[in-house]
TIMAR-920548 format. One record per residue (C-alpha): y, x, z. Coordinates in steps of 0.2 Angstrom, whole numbers, padded with zeros to 4 digits, always signed. Each point is the difference from the previous one (the first is absolute). Layout:
YXZ ...
# end
This chain:
+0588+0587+0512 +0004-0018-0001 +0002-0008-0019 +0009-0018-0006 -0004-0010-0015 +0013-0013-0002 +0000-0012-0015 +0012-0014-0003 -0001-0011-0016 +0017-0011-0003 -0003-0003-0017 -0010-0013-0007 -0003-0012-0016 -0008-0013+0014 +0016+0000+0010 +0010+0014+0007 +0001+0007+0018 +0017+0009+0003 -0004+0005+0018 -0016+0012-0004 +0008+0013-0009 +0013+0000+0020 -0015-0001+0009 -0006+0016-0007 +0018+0010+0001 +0003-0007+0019 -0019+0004+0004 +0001+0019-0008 +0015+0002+0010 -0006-0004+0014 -0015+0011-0001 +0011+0014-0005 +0012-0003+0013 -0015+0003+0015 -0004+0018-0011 -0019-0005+0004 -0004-0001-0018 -0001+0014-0010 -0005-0007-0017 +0007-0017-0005 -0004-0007-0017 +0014-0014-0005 -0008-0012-0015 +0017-0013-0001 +0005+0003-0020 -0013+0000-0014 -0014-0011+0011 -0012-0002-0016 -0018+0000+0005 -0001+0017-0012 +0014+0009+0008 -0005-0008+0018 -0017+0006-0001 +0003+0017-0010 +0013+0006+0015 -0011-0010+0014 -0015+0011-0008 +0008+0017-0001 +0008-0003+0017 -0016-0001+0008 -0007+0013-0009 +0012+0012+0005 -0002-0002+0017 -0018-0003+0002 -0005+0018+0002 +0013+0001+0016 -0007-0012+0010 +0012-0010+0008 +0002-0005+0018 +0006-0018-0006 +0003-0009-0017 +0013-0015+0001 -0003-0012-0016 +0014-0014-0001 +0000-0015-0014 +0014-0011-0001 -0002-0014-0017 -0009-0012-0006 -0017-0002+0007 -0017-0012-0006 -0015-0002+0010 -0016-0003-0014 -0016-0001-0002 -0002+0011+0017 +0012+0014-0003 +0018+0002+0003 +0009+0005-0014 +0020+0007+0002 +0009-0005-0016 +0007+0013-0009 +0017-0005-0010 -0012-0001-0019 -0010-0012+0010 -0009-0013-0012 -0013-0013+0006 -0012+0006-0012 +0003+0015+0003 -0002+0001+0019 -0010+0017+0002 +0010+0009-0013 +0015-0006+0009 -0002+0002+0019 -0005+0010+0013 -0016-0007+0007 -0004+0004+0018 -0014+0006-0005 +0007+0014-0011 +0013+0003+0014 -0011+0004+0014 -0012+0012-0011 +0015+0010-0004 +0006+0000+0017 -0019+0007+0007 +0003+0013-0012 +0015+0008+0011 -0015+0000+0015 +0016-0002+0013 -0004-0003+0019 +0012-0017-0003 +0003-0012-0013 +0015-0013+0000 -0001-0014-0012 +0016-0012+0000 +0000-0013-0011 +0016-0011-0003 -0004-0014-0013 -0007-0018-0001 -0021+0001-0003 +0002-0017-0009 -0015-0005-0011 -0015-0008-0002 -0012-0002+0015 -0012-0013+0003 +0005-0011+0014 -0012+0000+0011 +0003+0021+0001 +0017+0000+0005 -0004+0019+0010 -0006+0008-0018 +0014+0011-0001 +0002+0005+0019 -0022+0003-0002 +0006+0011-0015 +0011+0011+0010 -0011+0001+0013 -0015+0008-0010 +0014+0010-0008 +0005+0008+0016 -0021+0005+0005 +0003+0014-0013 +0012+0009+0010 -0003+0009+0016 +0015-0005+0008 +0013-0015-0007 +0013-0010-0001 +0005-0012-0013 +0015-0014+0002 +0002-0014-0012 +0013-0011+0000 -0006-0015-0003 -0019-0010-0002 -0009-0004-0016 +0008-0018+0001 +0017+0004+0003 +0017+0009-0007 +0009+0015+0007 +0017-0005-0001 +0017+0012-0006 +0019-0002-0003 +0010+0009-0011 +0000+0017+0012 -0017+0001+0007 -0017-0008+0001 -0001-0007+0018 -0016+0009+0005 +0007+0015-0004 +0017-0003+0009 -0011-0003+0016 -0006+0017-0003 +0016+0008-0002 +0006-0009+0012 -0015+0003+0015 +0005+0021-0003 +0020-0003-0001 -0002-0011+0018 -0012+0011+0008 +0004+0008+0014 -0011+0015+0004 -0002+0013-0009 -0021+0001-0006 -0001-0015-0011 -0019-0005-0001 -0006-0011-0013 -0005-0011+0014 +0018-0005+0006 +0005-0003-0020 -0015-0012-0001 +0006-0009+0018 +0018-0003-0007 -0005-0009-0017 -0011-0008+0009 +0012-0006+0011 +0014-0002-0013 -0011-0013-0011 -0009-0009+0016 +0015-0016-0005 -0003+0001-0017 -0019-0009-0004 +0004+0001-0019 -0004+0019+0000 -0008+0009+0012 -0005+0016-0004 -0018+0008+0004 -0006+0016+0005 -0018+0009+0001 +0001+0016+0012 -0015+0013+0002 +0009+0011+0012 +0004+0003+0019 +0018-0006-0001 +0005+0018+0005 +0006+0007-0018 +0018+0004-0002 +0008-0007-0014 +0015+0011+0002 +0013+0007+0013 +0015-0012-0002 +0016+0008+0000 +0013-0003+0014 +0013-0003-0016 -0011-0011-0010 +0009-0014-0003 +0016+0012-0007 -0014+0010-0011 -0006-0016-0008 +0017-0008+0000 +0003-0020-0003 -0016-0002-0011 +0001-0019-0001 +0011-0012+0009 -0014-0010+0007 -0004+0017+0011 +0010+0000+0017 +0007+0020+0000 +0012+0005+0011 +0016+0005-0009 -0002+0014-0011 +0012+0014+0005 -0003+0013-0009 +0017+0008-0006 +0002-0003-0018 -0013-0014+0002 +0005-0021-0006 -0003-0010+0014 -0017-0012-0001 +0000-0017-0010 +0004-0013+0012 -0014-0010+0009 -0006-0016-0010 +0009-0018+0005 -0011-0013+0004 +0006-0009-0015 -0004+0018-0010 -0018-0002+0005 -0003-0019-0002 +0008+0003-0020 -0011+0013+0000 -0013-0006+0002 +0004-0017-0007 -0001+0009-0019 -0020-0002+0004 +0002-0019+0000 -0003-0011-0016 +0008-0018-0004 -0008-0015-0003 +0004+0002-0018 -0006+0020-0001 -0016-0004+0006 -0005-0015-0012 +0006+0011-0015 -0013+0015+0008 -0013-0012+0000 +0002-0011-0013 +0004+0014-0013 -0002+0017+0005 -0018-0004+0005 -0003-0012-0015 +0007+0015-0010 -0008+0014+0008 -0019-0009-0003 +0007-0003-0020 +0004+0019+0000 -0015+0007+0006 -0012+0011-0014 -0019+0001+0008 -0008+0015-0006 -0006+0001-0020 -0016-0001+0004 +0003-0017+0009 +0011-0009-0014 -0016+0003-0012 -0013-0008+0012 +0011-0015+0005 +0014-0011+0000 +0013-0005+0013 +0007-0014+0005 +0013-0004+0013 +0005-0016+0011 +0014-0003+0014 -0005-0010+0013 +0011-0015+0008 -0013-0001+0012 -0013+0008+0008 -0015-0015+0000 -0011+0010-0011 +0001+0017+0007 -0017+0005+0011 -0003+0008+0016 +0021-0004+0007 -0007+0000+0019 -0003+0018-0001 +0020+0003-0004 +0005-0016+0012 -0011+0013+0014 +0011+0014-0006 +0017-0009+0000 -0008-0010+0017 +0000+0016+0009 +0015+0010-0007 +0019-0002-0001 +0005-0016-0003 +0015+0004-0010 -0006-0006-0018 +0007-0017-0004 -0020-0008-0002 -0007-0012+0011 -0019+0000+0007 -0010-0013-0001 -0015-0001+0013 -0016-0008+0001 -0007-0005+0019 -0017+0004+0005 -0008-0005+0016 -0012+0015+0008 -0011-0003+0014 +0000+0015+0014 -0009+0005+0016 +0006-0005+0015 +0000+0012+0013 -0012-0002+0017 +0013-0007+0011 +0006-0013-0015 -0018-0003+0001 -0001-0005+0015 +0015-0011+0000 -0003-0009-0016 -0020+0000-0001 +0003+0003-0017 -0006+0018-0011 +0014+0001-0012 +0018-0008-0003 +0008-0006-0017 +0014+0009-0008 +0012-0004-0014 +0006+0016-0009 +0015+0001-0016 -0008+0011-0015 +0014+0005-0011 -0009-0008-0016 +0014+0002-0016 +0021+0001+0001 +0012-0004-0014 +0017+0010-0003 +0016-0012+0004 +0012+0009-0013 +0004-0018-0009 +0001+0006-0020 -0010+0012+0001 -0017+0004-0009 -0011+0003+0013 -0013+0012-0008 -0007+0008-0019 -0020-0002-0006 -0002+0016-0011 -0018-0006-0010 -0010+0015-0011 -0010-0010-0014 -0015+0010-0005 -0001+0002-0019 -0017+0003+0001 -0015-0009+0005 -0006+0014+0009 +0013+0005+0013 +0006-0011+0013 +0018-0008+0002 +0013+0003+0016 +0013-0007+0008 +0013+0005+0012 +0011-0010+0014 +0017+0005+0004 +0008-0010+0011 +0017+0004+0011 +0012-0004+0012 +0018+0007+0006 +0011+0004+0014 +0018+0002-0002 -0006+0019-0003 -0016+0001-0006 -0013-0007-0011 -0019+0003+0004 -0012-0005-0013 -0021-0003+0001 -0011-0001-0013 -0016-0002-0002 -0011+0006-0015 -0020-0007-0006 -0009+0000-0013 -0007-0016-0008 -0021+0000+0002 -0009-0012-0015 -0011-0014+0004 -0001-0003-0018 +0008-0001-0014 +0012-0014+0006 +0003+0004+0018 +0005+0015+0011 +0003+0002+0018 +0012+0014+0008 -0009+0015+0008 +0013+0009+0014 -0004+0019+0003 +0012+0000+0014 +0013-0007+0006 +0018-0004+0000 +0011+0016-0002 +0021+0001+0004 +0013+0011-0004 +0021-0004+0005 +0015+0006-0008 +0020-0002+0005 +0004-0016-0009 +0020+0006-0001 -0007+0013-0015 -0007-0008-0019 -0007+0014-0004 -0011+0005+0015 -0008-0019+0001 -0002+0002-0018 -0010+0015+0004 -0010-0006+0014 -0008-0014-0014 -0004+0014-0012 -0010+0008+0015 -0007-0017+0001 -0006+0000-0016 -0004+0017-0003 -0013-0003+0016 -0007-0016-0012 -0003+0013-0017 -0007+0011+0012 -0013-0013+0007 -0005-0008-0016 -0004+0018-0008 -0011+0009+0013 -0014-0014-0001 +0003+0005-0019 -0001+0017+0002 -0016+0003+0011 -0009-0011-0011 +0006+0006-0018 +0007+0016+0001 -0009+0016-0009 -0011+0009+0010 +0008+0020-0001 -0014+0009-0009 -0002+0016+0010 -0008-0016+0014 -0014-0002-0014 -0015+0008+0003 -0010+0002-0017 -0021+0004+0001 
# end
């Protein structure tokens, strides 16, 4: 017996996703039309974390006792990658909320070992875009991977990495259309999961701004289904962006014409910002979005905050580690790098020995030492400072600092603590380092978003030293003689 969970999330207070609720009708239909499924649960209309995870919950436990040859679990949405676990975002979602409002991985996979099926399918469809620190740009694809050691055999496909978006029209997400699109072009009949993971693989090798990942623990012989020899009239014209053969089928409209090249490049154009679009997201919607922001109760009685926009970056610390990160990624932010030289002194080999009579050679090397935006108007960062109201707690600060492509903004920050020397001078302490998170730039809402996840992450720092040190012991911990 072969099971499906598929779950797609359009609706959103952080900006909507049309195409997810048709990824999931195009991907049930699909799945039906191969009659290898038996059991498919369809979560497309009330996609709140309670009804998700009440119907997810009962679905499972109905089926757990049957043992299933193969479970098929499919998330198409909004997706975030923090503090080590992948969360899918339910249509409720709320920052501070996040548990209560997503699916964790976690939770996912120990429902999922529940069923004990010989094969587990995990397809995600969604951007994993949140905070990382930079110098762990693999955390999400080392996430997956331990994921995957708790079932005996595996396969899970993502659509995109932890830095990047997964990218939709107003039909289907385009990781999913691959997907559709590798069963609707196939031309055998035993479909393994192998020859899907080979065609989106190969669909998305000329596109470097997603590309998808997969973690497999199996021998590449599982049948995802027997495609049938009609599939393309049993799935009909799902989205004009797949190549189907005309649908004949009597009684049957005829498929949506093929895209123009001028449909595309408009398309994809709606992702682009103006000049003029992007100054009002960062010199207002951030600016706004830090004013906004309500730190926990707790917080607002220990201190006061204060914010500051940057016109320049001069007094921000530690900028070569984000000039390394910009330095060995993407150039397409508008920023420039500025390097330092350095000369280095190396080893000659024997036979340059010989030649030169000399032991070692001299070397001059560029280090990536700072960078400043170009964006001319623009406030180039925000200083977040947490004055402690009491002499016996320490102050903070946090970083922020951004810059933009055409699409996309990625901000850095960097939080510390002030240590005292005395009574008139401190000196920063830095726990760890700098830590980024990016949002699409076309949407207010969702970079607004990304700064309250920022800050959230600075209320969450300056309260854990405060909590290990202060916080009542519970009494049933207190031995008594």
């Amino acid at each position: 017996m072969k099971i499906a969970v598929l779950i797609g999330v359009s609706n959103y207070s952080i900006g909507n996703l049309p195409a997810c609720r048709r990824d999931v009708e195009i991907l049930a239909q699909l799945l039906s039309a191969t009659g290898a499924y038996q059991e498919i649960l369809t979560l497309a209309d009330d996609t709140s974390s309670k009804s998700i995870k009440e119907k997810l919950t009962s679905f499972i436990r109905t089926h757990s006792a049957s043992k299933p040859q193969q479970v098929l679990f499919y998330f198409s949405g909004h997706g975030e990658f923090a503090d080590g676990e992948l969360h899918m975002l339910c249509s409720d979602y709320e920052a501070t909320k996040r548990k209560q409002t997503s699916l964790e991985n976690s939770e996912v996979d120990n429902l999922l070992r529940q069923l004990g099926a010989e094969l587990t399918v995990k397809i995600i469809d969604a951007c994993h875009s949140g905070v990382t620190y930079i110098k762990d740009k693999s955390a999400l694809e080392t996430h997956v991977q331990k994921s995957a050691y708790s079932f005996s055999k595996c396969y899970f496909l993502f659509s995109s990495h932890a830095d990047q978006f997964s990218f939709q029209d107003n039909r289907l997400s385009f990781f999913t259309n691959a997907i559709i699109e590798s069963a609707v072009q196939f031309s055998g009949r035993e479909m393994r999961f192998k020859d899907i993971i080979d065609y989106v693989s190969d669909y998305f090798s000329v596109n470097p701004s997603q590309r998808p990942f997969f973690v497999t623990q199996a021998d590449f012989t599982e049948i995802f289904a027997n495609i049938p020899a009609d599939a393309t009239t049993l799935l009909g014209a799902p989205t004009a962006t797949l190549p189907l053969a005309e649908n004949k089928a009597e009684g049957q409209p005829p498929p949506a014409p093929a895209p123009s090249l001028l449909d595309l490049i408009k398309a994809d154009a709606a992702r682009y910002c103006s000049y003029e679009e992007a100054l009002e997201i960062i010199n207002t919607a951030i600016p706004e979005a830090v004013a906004e922001h309500r730190f926990s109760e707790n917080l607002t009685h220990l201190y006061s905050f204060q914010s500051e926009q940057l016109s320049n970056l001069d007094d921000v610390p530690k900028l070569n580690d984000v000039a390394k990160w910009l330095d060995e990624n993407t150039r397409e932010y508008f920023v420039e790098i500025d390097y330092r030289t350095e000369r280095i002194e190396e080893e000659l080999s024997e036979v340059e020995r010989i030649l030169t009579q000399k032991k070692t050679k001299t070397r001059t090397i560029r280090i990536p030492a700072s960078f400043h935006p170009t964006v001319a108007e623009a406030i180039q960062g925000v200083c977040v400072v947490a004055e402690s109201k009491y002499q016996n707690i320490d102050s903070h600060r946090c970083f922020v600092v951004f810059m933009v492509s055409k699409t996309a903004i990625r901000f850095f920050y960097l939080l510390h603590r002030f240590q005292e020397i005395n009574w008139q001078n401190n000196r920063p302490v830095y726990a760890s380092g700098w830590k980024t998170i990016d949002a699409p730039l076309k949407f207010r809402e969702q970079v607004k978003d990304a700064v309250h996840k920022i800050l959230n992450d600075f209320d969450a720092h300056i309260m854990k030293p405060i909590v290990d040190r202060f916080a009542p012991v519970p009494q049933s911990t207190i031995k008594t003689t």
